[in-house]
C-alpha positions in Angstrom: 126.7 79.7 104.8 124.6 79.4 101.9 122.0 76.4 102.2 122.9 73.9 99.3 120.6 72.9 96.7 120.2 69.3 98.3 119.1 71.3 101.6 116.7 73.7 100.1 115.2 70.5 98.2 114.8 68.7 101.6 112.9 71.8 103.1 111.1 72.7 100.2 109.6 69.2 100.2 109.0 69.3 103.7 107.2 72.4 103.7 105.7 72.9 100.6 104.6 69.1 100.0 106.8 69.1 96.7 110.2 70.0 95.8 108.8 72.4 92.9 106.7 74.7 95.4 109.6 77.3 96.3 107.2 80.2 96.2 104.0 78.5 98.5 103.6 80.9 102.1 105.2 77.8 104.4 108.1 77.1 102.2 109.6 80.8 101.9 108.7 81.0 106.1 110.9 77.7 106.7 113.4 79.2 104.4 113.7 82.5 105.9 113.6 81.1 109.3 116.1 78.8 108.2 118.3 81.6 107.1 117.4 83.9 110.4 118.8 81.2 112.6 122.2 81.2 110.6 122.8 85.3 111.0 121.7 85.0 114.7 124.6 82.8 115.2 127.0 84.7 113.2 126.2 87.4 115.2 126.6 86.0 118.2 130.0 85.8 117.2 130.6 89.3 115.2 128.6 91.6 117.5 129.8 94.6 115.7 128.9 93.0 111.9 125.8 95.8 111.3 125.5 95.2 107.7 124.6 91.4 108.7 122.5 92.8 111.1 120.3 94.6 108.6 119.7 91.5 106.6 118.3 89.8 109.8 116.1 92.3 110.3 114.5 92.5 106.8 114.1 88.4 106.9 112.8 88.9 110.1 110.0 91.6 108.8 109.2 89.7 105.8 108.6 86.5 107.2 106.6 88.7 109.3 104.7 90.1 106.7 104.1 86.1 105.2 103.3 85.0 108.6 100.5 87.5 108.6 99.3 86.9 105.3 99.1 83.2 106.7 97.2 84.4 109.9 94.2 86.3 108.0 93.6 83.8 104.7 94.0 80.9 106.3 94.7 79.9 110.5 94.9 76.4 110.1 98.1 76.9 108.1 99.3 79.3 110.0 99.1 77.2 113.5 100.5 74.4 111.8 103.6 75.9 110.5 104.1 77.8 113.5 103.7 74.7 115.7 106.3 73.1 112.8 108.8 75.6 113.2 108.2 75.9 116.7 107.9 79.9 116.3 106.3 81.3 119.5 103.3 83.0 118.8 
């Protein structure tokens, strides 16, 4: 499932306070987690699907890596998209 360009629009404004920011921190992190939560239910389906599995796991280390970016320039953004996304850390 690829996430249509109406969709990406929607999160992209949500996020990123404008439709046009698709490279700002929070909008790739709502992306990716957006993305993370469609593999982790198509593999709850197709256990044995490891290619799919090695795409979760990059997404899941570069949201990571932008989620630590987030954490040592600037907290306030980070707490509030983790509180947003509802990410437990």
């Amino acid at each position: 499932m690829q996430l249509t360009k109406a969709a990406k629009h929607e999160l992209f404004t949500e996020f990123g306070g404008a439709a046009t920011n698709t490279g700002g921190a929070e909008s790739q992190i709502a992306l990716f987690t957006k993305r993370i939560e469609h593999l982790t239910e198509h593999l709850r389906t197709n256990k044995k699907d490891k290619a799919t599995e090695m795409a979760l796991m990059n997404l899941v280390g570069r949201r990571k890596q932008l989620l630590g970016y987030l954490r040592t320039h600037d907290i306030e953004r980070y707490r509030a998209i983790i509180a947003k996304l509802g990410l437990r850390k």
